[in-house]
N, CA, C and O atoms as a Tripos MOL2 file, in Angstrom:
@<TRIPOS>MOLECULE
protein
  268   267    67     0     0
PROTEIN
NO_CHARGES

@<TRIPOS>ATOM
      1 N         -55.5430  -87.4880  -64.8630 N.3       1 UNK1
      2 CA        -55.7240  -86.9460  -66.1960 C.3       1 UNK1
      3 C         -55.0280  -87.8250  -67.2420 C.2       1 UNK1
      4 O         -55.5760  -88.2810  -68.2460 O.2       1 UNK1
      5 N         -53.5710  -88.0300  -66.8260 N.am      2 UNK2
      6 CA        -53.1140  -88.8330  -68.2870 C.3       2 UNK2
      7 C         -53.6790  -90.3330  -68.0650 C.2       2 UNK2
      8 O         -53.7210  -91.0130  -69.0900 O.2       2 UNK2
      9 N         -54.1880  -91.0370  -66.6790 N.am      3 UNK3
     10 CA        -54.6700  -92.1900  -67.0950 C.3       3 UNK3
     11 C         -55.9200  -92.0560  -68.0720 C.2       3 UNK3
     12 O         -55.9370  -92.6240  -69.1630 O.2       3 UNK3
     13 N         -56.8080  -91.3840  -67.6750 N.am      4 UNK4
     14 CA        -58.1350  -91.0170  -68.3810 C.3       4 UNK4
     15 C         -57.7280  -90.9710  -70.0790 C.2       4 UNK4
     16 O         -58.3540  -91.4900  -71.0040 O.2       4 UNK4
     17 N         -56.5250  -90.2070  -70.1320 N.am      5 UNK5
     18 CA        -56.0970  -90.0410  -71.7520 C.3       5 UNK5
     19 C         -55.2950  -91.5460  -72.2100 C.2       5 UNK5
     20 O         -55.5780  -92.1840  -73.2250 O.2       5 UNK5
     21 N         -54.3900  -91.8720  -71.3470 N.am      6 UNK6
     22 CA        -54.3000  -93.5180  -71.4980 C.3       6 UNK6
     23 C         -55.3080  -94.6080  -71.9410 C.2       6 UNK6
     24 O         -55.0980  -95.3490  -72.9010 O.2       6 UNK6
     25 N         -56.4560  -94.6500  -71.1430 N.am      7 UNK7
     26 CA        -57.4840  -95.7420  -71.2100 C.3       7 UNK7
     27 C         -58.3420  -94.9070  -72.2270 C.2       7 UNK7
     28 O         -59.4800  -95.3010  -71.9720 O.2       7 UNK7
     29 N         -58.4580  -93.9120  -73.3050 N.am      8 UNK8
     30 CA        -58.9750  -93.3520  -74.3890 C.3       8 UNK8
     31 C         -58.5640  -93.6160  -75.3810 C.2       8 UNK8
     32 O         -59.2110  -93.8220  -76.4070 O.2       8 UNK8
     33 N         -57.2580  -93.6590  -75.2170 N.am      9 UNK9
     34 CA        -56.1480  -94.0500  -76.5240 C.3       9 UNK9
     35 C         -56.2840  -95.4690  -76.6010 C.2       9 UNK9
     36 O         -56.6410  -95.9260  -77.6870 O.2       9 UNK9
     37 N         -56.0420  -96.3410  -75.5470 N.am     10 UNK10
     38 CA        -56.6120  -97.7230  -75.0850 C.3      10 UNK10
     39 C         -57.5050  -98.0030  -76.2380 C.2      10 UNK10
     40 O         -57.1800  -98.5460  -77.2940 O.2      10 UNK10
     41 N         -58.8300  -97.5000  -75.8460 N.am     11 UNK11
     42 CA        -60.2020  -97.6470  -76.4070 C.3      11 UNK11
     43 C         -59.8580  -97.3690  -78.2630 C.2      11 UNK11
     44 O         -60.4230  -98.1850  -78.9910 O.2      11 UNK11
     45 N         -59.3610  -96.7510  -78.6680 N.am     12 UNK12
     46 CA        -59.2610  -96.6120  -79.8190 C.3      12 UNK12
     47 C         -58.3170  -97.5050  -81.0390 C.2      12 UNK12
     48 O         -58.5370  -97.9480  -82.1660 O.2      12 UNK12
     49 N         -57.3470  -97.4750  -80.2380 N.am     13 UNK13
     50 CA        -56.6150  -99.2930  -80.6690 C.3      13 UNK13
     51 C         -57.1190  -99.9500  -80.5230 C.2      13 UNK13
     52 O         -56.9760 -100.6770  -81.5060 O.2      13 UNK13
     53 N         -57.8570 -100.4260  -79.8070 N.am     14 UNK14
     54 CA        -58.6100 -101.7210  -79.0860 C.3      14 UNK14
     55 C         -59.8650 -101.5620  -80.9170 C.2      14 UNK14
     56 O         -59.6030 -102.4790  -81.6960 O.2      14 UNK14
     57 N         -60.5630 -100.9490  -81.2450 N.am     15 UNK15
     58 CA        -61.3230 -100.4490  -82.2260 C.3      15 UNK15
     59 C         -60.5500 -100.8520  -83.0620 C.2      15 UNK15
     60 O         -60.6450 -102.0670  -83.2340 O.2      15 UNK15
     61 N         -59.4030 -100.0810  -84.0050 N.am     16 UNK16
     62 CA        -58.6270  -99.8860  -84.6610 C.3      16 UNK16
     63 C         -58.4480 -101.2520  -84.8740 C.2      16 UNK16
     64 O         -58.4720 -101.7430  -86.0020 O.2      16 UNK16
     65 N         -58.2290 -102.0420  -83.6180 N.am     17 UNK17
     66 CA        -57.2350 -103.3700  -84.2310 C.3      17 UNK17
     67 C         -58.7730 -104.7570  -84.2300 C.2      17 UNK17
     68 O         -58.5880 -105.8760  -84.7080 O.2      17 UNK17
     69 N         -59.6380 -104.4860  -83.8390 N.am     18 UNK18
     70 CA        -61.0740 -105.0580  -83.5940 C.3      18 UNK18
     71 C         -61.6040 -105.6320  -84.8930 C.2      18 UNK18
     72 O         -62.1100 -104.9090  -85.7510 O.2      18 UNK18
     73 N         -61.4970 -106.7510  -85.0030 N.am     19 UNK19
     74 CA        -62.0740 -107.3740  -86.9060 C.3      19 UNK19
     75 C         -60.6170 -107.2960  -87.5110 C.2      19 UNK19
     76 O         -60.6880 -106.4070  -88.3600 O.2      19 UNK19
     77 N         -59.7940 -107.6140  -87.4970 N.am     20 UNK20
     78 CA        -58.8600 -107.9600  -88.3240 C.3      20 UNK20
     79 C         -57.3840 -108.4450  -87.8920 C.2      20 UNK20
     80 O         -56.8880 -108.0030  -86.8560 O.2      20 UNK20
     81 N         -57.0160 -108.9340  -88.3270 N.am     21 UNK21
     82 CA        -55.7480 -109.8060  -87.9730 C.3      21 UNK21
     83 C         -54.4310 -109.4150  -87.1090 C.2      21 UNK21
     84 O         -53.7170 -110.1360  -86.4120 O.2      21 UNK21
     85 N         -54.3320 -107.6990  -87.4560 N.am     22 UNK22
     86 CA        -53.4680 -107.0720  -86.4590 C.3      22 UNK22
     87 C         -52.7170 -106.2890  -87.7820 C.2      22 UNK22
     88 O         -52.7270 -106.4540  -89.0020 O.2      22 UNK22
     89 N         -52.0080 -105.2680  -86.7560 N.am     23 UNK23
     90 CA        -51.5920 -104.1850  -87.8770 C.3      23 UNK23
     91 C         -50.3000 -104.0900  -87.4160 C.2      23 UNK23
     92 O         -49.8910 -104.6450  -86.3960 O.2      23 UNK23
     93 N         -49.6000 -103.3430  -88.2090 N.am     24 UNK24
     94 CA        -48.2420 -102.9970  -87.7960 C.3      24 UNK24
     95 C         -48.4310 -101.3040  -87.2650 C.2      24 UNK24
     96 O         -49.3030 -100.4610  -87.4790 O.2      24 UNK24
     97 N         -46.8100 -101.2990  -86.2670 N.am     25 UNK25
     98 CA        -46.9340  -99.9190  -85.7100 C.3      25 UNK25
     99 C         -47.2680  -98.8620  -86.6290 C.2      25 UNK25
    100 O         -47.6440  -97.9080  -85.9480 O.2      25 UNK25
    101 N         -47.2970  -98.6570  -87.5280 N.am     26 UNK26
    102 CA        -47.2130  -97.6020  -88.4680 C.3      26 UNK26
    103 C         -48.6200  -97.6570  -88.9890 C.2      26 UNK26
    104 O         -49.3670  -96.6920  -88.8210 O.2      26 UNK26
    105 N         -49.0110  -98.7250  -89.6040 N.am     27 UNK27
    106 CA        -50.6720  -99.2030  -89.9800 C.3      27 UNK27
    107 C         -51.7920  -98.6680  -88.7190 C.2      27 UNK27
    108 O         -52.9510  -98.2540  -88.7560 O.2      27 UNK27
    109 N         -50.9210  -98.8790  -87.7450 N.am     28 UNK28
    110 CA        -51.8270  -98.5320  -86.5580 C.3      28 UNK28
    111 C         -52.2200  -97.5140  -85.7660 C.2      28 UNK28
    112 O         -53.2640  -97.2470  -85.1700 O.2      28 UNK28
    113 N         -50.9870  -96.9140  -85.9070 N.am     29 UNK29
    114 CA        -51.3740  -95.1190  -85.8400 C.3      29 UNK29
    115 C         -51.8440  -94.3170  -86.5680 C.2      29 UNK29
    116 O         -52.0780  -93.1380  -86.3040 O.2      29 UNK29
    117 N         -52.0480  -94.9390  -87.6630 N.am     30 UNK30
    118 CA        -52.6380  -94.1110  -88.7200 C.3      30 UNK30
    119 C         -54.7250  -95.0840  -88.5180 C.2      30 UNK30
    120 O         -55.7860  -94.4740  -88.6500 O.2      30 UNK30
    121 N         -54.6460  -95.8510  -88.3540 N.am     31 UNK31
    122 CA        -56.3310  -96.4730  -88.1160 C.3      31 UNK31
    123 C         -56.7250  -96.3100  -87.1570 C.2      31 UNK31
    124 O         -57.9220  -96.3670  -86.8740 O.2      31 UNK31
    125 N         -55.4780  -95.9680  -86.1170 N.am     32 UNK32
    126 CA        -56.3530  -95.2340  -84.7390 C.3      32 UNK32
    127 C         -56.4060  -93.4560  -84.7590 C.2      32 UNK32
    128 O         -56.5480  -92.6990  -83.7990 O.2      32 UNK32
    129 N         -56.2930  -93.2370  -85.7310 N.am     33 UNK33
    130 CA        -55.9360  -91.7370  -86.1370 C.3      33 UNK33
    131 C         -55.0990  -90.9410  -84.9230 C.2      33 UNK33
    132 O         -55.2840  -89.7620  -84.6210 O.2      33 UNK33
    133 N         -54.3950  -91.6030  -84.4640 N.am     34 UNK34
    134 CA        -53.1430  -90.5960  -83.5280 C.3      34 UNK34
    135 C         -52.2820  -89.8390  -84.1850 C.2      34 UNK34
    136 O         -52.0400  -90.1090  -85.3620 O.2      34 UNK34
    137 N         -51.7730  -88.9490  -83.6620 N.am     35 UNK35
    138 CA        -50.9350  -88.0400  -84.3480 C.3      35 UNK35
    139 C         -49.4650  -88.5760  -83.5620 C.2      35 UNK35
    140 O         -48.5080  -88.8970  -84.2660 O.2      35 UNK35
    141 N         -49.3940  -88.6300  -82.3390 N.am     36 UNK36
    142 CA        -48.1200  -88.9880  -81.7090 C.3      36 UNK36
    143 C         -47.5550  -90.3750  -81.5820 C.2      36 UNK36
    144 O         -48.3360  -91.2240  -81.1510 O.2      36 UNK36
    145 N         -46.2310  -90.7820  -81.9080 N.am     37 UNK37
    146 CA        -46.1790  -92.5250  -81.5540 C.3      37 UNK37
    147 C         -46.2230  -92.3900  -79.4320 C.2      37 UNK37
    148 O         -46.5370  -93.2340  -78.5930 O.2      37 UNK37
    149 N         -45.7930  -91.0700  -79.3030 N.am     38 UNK38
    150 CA        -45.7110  -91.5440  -77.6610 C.3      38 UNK38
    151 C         -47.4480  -92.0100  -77.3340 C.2      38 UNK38
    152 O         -47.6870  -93.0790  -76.7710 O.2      38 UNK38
    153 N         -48.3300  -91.2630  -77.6740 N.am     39 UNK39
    154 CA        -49.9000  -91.6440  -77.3000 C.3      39 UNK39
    155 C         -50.0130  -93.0930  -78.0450 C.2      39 UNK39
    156 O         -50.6730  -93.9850  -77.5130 O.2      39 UNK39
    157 N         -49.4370  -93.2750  -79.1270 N.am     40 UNK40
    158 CA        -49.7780  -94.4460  -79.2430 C.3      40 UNK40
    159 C         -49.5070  -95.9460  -78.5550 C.2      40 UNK40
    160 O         -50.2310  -96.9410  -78.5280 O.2      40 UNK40
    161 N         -47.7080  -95.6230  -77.8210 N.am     41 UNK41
    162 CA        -47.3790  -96.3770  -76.7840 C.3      41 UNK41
    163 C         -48.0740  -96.4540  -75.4250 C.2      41 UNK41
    164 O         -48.2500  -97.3870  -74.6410 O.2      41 UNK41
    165 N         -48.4850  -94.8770  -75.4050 N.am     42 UNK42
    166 CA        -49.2020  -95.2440  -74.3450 C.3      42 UNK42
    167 C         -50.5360  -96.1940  -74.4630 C.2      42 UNK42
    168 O         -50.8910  -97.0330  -73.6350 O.2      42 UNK42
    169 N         -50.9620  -95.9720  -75.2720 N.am     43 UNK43
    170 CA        -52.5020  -96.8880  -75.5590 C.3      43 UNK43
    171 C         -51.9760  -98.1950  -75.8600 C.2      43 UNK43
    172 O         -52.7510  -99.0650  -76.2570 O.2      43 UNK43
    173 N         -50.9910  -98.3860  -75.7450 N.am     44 UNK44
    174 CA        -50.1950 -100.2860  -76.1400 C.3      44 UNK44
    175 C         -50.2490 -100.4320  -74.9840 C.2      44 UNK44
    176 O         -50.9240 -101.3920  -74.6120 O.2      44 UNK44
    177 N         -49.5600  -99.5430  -73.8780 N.am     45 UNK45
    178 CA        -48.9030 -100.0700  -73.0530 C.3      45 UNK45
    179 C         -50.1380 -100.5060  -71.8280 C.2      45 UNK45
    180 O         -50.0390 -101.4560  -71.0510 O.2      45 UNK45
    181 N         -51.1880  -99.6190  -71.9010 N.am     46 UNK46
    182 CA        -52.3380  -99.9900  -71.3060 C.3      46 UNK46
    183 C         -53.2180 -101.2750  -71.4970 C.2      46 UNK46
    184 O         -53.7960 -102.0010  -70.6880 O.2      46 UNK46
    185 N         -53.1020 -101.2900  -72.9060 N.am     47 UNK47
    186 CA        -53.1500 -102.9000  -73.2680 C.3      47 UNK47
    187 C         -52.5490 -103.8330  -72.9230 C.2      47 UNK47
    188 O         -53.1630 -104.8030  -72.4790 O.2      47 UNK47
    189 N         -51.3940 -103.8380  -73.0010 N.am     48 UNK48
    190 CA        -50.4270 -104.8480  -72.7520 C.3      48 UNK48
    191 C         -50.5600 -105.3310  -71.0000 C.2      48 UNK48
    192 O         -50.5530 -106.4950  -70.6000 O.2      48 UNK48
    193 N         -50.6490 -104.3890  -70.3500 N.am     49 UNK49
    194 CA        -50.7160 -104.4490  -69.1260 C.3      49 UNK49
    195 C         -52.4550 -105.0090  -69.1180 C.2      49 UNK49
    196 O         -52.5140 -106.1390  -68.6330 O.2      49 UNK49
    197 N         -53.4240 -104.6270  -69.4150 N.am     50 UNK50
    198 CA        -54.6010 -105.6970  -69.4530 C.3      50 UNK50
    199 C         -54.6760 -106.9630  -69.9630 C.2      50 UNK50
    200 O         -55.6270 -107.7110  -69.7390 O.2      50 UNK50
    201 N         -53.3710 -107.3580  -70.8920 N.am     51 UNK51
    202 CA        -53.5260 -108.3590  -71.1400 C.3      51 UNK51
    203 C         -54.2530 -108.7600  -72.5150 C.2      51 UNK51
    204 O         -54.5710 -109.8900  -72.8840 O.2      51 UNK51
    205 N         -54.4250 -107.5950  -73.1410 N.am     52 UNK52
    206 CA        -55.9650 -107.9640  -74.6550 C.3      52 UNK52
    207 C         -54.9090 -107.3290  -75.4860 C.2      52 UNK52
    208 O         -55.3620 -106.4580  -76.2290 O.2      52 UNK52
    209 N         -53.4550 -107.5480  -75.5800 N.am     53 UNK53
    210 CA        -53.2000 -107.2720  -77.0530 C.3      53 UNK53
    211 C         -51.4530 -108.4860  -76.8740 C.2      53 UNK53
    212 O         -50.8490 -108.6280  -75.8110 O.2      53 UNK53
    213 N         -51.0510 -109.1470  -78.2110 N.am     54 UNK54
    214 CA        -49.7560 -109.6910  -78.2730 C.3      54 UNK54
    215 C         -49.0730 -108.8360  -79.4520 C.2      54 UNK54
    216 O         -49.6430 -108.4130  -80.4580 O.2      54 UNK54
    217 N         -47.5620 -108.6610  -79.0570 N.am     55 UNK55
    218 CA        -46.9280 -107.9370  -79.9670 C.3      55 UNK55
    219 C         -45.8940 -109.2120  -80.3730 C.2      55 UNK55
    220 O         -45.7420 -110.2770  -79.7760 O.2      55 UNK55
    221 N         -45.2820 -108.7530  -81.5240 N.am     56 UNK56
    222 CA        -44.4250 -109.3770  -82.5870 C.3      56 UNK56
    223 C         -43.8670 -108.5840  -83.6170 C.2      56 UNK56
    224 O         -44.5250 -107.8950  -84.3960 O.2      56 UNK56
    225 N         -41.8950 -108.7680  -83.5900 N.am     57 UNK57
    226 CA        -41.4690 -108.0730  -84.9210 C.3      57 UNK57
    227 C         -41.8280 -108.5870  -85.9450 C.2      57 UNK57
    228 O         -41.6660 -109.8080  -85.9480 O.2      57 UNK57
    229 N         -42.3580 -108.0670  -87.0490 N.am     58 UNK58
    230 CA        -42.3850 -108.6910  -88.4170 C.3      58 UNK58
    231 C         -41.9000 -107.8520  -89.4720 C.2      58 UNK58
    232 O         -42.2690 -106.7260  -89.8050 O.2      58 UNK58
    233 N         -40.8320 -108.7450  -90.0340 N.am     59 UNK59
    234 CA        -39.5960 -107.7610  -91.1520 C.3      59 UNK59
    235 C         -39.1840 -106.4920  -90.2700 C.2      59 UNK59
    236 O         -39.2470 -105.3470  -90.7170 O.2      59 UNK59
    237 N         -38.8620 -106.7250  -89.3000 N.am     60 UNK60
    238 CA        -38.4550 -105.1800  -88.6050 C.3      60 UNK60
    239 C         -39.3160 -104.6140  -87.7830 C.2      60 UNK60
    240 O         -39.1080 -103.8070  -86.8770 O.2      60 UNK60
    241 N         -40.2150 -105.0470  -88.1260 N.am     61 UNK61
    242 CA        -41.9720 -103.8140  -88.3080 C.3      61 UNK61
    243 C         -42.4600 -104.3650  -86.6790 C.2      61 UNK61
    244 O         -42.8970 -105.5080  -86.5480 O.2      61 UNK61
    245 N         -42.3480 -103.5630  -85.6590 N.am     62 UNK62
    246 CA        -43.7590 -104.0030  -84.5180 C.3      62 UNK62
    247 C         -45.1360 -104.2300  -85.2000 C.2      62 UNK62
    248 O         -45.5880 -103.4310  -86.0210 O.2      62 UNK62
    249 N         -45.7110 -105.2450  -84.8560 N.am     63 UNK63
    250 CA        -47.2030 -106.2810  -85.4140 C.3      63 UNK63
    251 C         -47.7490 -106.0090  -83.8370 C.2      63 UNK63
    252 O         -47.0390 -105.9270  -82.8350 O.2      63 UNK63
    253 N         -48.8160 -105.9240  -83.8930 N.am     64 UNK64
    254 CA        -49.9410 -105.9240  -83.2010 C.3      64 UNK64
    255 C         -50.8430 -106.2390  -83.3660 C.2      64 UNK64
    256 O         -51.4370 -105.8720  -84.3810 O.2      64 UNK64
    257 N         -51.4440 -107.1180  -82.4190 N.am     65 UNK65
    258 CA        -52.9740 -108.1270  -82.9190 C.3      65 UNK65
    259 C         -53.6360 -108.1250  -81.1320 C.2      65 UNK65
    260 O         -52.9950 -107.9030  -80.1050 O.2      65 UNK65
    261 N         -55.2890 -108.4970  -81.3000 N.am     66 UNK66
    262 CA        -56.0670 -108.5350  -80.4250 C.3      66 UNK66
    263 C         -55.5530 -109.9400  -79.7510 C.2      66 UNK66
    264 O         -55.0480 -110.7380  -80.5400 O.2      66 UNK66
    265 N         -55.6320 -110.3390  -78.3160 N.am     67 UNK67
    266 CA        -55.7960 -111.8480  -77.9020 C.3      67 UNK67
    267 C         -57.0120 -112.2990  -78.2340 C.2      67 UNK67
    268 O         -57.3270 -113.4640  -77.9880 O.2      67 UNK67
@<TRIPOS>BOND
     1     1     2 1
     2     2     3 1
     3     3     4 2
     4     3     5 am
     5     5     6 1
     6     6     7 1
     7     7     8 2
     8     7     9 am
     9     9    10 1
    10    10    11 1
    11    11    12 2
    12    11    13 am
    13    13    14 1
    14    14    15 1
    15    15    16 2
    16    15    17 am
    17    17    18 1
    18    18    19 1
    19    19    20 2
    20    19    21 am
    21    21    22 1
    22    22    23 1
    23    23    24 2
    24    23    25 am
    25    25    26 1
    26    26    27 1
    27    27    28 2
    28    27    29 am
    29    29    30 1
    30    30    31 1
    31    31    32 2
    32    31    33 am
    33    33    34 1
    34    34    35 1
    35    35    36 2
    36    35    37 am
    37    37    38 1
    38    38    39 1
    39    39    40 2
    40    39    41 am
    41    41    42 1
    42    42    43 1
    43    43    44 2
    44    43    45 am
    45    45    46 1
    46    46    47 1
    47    47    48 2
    48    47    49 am
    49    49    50 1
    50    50    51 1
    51    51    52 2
    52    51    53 am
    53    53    54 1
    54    54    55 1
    55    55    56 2
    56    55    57 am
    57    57    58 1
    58    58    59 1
    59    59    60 2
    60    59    61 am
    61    61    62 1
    62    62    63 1
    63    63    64 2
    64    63    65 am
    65    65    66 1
    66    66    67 1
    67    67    68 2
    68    67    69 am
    69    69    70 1
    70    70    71 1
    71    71    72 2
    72    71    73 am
    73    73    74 1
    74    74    75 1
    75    75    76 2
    76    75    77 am
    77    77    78 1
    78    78    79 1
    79    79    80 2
    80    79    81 am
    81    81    82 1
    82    82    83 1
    83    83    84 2
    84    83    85 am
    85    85    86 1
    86    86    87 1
    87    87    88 2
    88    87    89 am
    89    89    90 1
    90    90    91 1
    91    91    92 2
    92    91    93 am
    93    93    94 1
    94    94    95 1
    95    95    96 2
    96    95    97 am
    97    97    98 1
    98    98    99 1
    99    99   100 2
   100    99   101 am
   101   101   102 1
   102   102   103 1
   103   103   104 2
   104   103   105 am
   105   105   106 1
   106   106   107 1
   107   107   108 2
   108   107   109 am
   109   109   110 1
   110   110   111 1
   111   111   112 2
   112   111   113 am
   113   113   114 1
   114   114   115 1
   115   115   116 2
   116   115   117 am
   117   117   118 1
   118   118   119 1
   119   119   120 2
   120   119   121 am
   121   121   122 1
   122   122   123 1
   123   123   124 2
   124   123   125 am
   125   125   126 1
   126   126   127 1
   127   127   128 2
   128   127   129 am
   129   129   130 1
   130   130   131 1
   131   131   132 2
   132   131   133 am
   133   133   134 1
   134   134   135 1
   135   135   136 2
   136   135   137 am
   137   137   138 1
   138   138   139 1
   139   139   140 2
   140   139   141 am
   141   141   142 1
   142   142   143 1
   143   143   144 2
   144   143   145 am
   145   145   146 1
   146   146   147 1
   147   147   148 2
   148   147   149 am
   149   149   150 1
   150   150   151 1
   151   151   152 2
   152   151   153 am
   153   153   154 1
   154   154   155 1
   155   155   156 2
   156   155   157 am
   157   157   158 1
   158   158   159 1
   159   159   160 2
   160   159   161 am
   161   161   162 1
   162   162   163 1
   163   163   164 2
   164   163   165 am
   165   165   166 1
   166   166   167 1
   167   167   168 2
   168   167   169 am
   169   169   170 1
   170   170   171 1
   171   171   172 2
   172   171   173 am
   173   173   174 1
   174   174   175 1
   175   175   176 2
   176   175   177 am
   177   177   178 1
   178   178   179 1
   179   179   180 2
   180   179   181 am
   181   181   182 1
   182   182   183 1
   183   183   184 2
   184   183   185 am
   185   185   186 1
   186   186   187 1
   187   187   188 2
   188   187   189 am
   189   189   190 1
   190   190   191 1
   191   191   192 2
   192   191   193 am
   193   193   194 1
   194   194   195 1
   195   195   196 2
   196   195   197 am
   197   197   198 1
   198   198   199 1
   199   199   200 2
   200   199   201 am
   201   201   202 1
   202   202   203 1
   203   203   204 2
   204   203   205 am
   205   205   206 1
   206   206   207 1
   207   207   208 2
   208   207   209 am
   209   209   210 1
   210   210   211 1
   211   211   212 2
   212   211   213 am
   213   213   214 1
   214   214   215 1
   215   215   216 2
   216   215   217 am
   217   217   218 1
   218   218   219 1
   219   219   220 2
   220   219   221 am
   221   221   222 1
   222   222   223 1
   223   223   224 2
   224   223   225 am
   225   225   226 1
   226   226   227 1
   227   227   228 2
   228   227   229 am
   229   229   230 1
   230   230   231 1
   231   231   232 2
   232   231   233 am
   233   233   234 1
   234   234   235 1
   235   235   236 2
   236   235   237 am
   237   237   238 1
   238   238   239 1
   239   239   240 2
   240   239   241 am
   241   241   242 1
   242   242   243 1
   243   243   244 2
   244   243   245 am
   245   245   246 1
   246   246   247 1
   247   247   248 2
   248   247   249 am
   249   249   250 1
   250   250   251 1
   251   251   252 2
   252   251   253 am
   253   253   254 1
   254   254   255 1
   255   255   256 2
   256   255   257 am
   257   257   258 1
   258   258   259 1
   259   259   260 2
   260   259   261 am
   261   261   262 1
   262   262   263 1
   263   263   264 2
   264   263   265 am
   265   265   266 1
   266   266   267 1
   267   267   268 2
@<TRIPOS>SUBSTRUCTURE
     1 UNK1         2 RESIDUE 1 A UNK
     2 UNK2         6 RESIDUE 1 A UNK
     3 UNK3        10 RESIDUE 1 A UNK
     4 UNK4        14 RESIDUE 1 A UNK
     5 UNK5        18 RESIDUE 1 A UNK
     6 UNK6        22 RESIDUE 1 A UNK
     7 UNK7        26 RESIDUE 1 A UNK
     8 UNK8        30 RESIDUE 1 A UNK
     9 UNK9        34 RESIDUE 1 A UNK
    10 UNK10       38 RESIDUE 1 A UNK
    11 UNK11       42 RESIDUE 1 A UNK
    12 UNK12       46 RESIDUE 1 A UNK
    13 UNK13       50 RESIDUE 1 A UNK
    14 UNK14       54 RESIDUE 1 A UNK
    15 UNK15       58 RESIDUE 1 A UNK
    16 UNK16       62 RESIDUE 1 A UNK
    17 UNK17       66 RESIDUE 1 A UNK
    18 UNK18       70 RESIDUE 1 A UNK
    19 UNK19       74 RESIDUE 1 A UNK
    20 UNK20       78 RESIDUE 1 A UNK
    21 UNK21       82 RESIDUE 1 A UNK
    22 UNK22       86 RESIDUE 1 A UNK
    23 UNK23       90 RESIDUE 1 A UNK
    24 UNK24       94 RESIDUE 1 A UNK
    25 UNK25       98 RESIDUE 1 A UNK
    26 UNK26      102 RESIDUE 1 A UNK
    27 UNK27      106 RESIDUE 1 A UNK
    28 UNK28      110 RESIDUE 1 A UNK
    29 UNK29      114 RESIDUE 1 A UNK
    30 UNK30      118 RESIDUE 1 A UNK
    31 UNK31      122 RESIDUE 1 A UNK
    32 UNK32      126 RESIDUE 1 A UNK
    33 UNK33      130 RESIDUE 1 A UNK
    34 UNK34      134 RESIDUE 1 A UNK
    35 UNK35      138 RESIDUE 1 A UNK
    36 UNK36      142 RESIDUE 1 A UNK
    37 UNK37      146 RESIDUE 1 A UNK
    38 UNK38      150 RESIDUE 1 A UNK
    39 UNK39      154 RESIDUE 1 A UNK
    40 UNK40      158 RESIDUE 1 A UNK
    41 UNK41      162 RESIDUE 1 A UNK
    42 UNK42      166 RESIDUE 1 A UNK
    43 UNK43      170 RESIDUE 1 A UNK
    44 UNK44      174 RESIDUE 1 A UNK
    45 UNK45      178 RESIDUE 1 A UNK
    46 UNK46      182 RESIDUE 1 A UNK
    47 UNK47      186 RESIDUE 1 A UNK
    48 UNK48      190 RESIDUE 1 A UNK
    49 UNK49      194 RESIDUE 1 A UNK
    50 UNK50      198 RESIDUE 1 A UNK
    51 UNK51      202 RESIDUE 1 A UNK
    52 UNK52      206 RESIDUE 1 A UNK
    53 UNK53      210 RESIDUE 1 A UNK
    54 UNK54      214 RESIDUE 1 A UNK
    55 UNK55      218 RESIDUE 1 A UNK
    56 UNK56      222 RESIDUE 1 A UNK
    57 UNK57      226 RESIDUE 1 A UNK
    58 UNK58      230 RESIDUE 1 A UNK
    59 UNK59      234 RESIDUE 1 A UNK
    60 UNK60      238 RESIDUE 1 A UNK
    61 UNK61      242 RESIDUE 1 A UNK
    62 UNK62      246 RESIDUE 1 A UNK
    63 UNK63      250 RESIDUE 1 A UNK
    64 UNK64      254 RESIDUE 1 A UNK
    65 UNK65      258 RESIDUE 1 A UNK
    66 UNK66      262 RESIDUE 1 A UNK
    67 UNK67      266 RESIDUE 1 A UNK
């Protein structure tokens, strides 16, 4: 069950961050319309582990962009 909700949240960042340069954590929960930062880690962390997203602090801020 929570992978199924993992690889959903996945799918929606993956969207969210799809055509544009990459967003910050905050930019990004709000364009993937999540309500929770934990669902939103989880949908990073499913990424990250596939390999289709690079993270970076910028001014403080977690950045997130597509590979």
């Amino acid at each position: 069950m929570l992978q199924e909700k993992a690889g959903a949240i996945a799918g929606q960042i993956w969207e969210a961050l799809n055509g544009n340069e990459g967003l910050t954590q905050k930019g990004l929960k709000k364009a993937a319309k999540l309500k929770a930062d934990k669902d939103l880690f989880l949908g990073l962390g499913w990424l990250l582990r596939e390999d289709k997203i690079e993270t970076s602090e910028v001014e403080g801020e977690l950045f997130i962009k597509l590979k």
